[in-house]
N, C-alpha and C positions, 0 to 999 in steps of 0.2 A: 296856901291853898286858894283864899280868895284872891291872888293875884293871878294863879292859873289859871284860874275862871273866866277873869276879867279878861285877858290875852285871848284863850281860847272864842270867846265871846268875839272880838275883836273882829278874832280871824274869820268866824264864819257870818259876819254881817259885812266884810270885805270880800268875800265868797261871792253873796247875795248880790251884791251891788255889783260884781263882772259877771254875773249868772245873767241879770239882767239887759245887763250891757251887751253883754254878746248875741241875747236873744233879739233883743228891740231896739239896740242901737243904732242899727243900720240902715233900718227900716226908717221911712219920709211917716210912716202911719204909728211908728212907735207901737208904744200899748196897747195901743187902741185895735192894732191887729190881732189881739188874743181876743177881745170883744166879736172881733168879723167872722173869726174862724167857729166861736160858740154858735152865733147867730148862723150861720150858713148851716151847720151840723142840725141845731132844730128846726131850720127852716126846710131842710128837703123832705125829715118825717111829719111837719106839719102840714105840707103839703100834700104828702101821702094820705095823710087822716082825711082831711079837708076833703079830697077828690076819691075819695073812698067814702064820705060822709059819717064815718066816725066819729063818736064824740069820749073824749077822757073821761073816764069815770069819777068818781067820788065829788063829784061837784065842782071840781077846779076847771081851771081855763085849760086848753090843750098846750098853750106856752106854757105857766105855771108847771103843770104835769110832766112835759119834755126839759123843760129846765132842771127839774131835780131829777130826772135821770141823768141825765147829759153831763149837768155840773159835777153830780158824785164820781158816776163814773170815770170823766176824764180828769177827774185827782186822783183819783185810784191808780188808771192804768197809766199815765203821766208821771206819777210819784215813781211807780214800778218800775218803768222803761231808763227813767232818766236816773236812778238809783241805782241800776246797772250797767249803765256807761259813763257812770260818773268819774271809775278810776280811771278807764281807757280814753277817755277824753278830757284828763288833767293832767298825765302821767307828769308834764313840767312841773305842776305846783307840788305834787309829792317829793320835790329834791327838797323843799323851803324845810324843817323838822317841825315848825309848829304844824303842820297844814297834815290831818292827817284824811286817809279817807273816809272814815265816818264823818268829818266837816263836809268835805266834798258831799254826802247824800245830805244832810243835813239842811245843806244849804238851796239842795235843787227842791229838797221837800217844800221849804217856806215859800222859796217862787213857786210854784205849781200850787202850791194853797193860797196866796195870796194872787196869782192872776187869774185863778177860778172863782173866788171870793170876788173878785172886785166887777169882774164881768156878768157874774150872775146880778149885783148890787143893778149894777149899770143897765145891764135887760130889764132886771123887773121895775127900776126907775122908770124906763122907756112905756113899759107898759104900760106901769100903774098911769102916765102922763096921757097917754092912747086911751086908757080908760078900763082897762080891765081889771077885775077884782082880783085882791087881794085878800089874806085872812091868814093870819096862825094861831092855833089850837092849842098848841102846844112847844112854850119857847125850850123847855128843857131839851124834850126831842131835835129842835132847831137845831140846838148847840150841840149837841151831843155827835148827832151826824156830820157837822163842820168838822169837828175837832175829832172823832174819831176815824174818819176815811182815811186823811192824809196818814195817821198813826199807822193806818191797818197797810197802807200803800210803802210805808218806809219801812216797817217792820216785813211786808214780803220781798220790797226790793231788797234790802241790806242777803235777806234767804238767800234769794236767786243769783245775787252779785255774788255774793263768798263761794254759793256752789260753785258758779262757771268758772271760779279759779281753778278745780280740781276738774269738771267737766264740761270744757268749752262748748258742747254741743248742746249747752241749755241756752245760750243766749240766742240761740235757732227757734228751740222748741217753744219759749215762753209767748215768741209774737201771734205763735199758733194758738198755742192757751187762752190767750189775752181774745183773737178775734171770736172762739165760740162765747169763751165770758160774755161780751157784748152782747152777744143774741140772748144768751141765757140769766142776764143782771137785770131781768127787768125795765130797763130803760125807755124802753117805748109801750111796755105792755107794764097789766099791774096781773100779782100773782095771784089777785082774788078770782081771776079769769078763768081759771084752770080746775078742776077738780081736788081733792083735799090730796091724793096719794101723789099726785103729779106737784101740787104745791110744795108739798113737806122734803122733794128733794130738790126743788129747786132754792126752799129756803138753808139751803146747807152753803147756799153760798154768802159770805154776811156780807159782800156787796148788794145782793139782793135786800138783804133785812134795812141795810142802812136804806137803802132808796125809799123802800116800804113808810120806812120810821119818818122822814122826811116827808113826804109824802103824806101821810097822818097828819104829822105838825102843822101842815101847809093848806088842809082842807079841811072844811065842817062838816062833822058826824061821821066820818069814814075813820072805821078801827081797820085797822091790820089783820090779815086772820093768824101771824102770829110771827112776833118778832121778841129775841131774848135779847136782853142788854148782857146779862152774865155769858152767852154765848158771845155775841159781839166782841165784849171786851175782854174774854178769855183769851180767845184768837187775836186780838191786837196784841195782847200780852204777851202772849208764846212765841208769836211770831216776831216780835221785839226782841226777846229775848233770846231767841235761837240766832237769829240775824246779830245780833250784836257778841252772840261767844264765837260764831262761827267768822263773820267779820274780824275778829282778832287774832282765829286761829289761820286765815286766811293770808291775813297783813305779816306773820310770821313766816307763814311760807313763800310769800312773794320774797320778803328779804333775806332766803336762804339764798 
C-alpha cells in the first residue's frame, strides 16, 4: 500500500513538473509571466477605481482589495477550466497505466495554487516595499481561503470534467457560467454594498464567501455581513466527492 503511494506520489510531482514546463518553459519571462498577467488584470480595475475616484472599502488599500478578488478567483476558475481539459489535453500520458486522470487534475490543481500563491506573495512584497499597508486580522481565515478555493475549484472541475464525458456540450456552457461568475463573485465589489435580500443570494455563491472571508482576514474591523465555514466546506466536500464517484464512473466509460 505504501509503496503505491510513494509511485503514485511520484507520478504526480512528474505531472507538476511538465505542467509547468509546458506552461513557462518557453517563455524568455518564464514565471514571472503569471506575476504580469495578475498585475495587468488588477491594474485595469484599479485604474477604473482611481479615475472614478473610488475608494475600497473596509479600510484596505484598493491593491490589497483587488488582489484577494483577483487571486481567489483566478484559482477557482483556472483550477476549473484546466481540470477539464486535463484528459483531452494528455490523452498520450493516459496509455502510461500508472498515470491516471485524477493525477492529471491533481496536478494542474497544485500548479494553479501554487502560481496564484506565489504571485499574490510577489505583489504584496512589491507593495508592502512601495509602502502600502499591510494587516491580517485573522490567520485562520488566511489559510482557510488558500486552501479551501483550490479544493472547491478541483472538486467542481473533476464535476464538470466527468459530466462532459456523457454531455459534450458542457464544455461550451461552463465558459459562459464562469464569465457571469466573475461579475457576480465579488471581485471588484464587496457584498456589504448591496442591500441584505440582494446580498444573501449572492452569498449562495461560496466563491463569493471565500473572497468576503479573505477579505476580513486581510483588513481591520471589517466583519463580513455573513460567511458560513460549514456551508463552505460542505460544498468542497460534496463537490469532491461527486467529482470523484463520477470521475471513476466516467474513466469506465471512456475504457468501454
Amino acid at each position: 500500500m505504501s509503496s503505491g503511494w510513494i509511485v503514485q506520489g511520484r507520478v504526480i510531482m512528474a505531472l507538476i513538473l511538465r505542467e509547468v514546463h509546458t506552461l513557462y518553459g518557453s517563455s524568455r519571462l518564464g514565471y514571472l509571466w503569471a506575476v504580469i498577467q495578475t498585475m495587468f488584470g488588477i491594474g485595469i480595475f484599479w485604474g477604473i477605481r482611481e479615475i472614478a475616484g473610488a475608494r475600497a472599502p473596509h479600510g484596505m488599500s484598493v491593491l490589497m482589495f483587488l488582489l484577494a478578488g483577483f487571486g481567489l478567483w483566478a484559482t477557482f476558475s483556472e483550477t476549473l477550466t484546466k481540470c477539464m481539459s486535463a484528459v483531452s489535453g494528455n490523452k498520450a500520458l493516459l496509455t502510461f497505466p500508472q498515470v491516471t486522470p485524477l493525477d492529471l487534475m491533481l496536478s494542474r490543481t497544485v500548479v494553479v495554487w501554487g502560481t496564484q500563491l506565489s504571485s499574490g506573495c510577489v505583489i504584496t512584497g512589491i507593495a508592502a516595499f512601495c509602502g502600502t499597508s499591510l494587516y491580517v486580522s485573522d490567520w485562520t481565515g488566511l489559510f482557510a481561503a488558500f486552501l479551501l478555493t483550490p479544493l472547491l475549484g478541483l472538486g467542481c472541475g473533476m464535476l464538470c470534467a466527468s459530466l462532459a464525458v456523457f454531455w459534450p456540450t458542457l464544455e461550451k456552457i461552463v465558459p459562459m457560467i464562469l464569465r457571469i461568475l466573475f461579475f457576480a463573485s465579488g471581485i471588484f465589489f464587496s457584498v456589504s454594498m448591496f442591500p441584505k435580500n440582494i446580498a444573501d443570494i449572492l452569498l449562495l455563491n461560496p466563491v463569493m464567501q471565500l473572497i468576503e472571508l479573505l477579505r476580513q482576514s486581510l483588513s481591520r474591523g471589517y466583519v463580513a455581513p455573513t460567511y458560513d465555514y460549514l456551508y463552505i466546506v460542505a460544498f468542497c466536500v460534496v463537490s469532491l466527492c461527486l467529482g470523484g464517484l463520477l470521475e471513476r464512473y466516467a474513466r469506465k466509460r471512456a475504457e468501454q
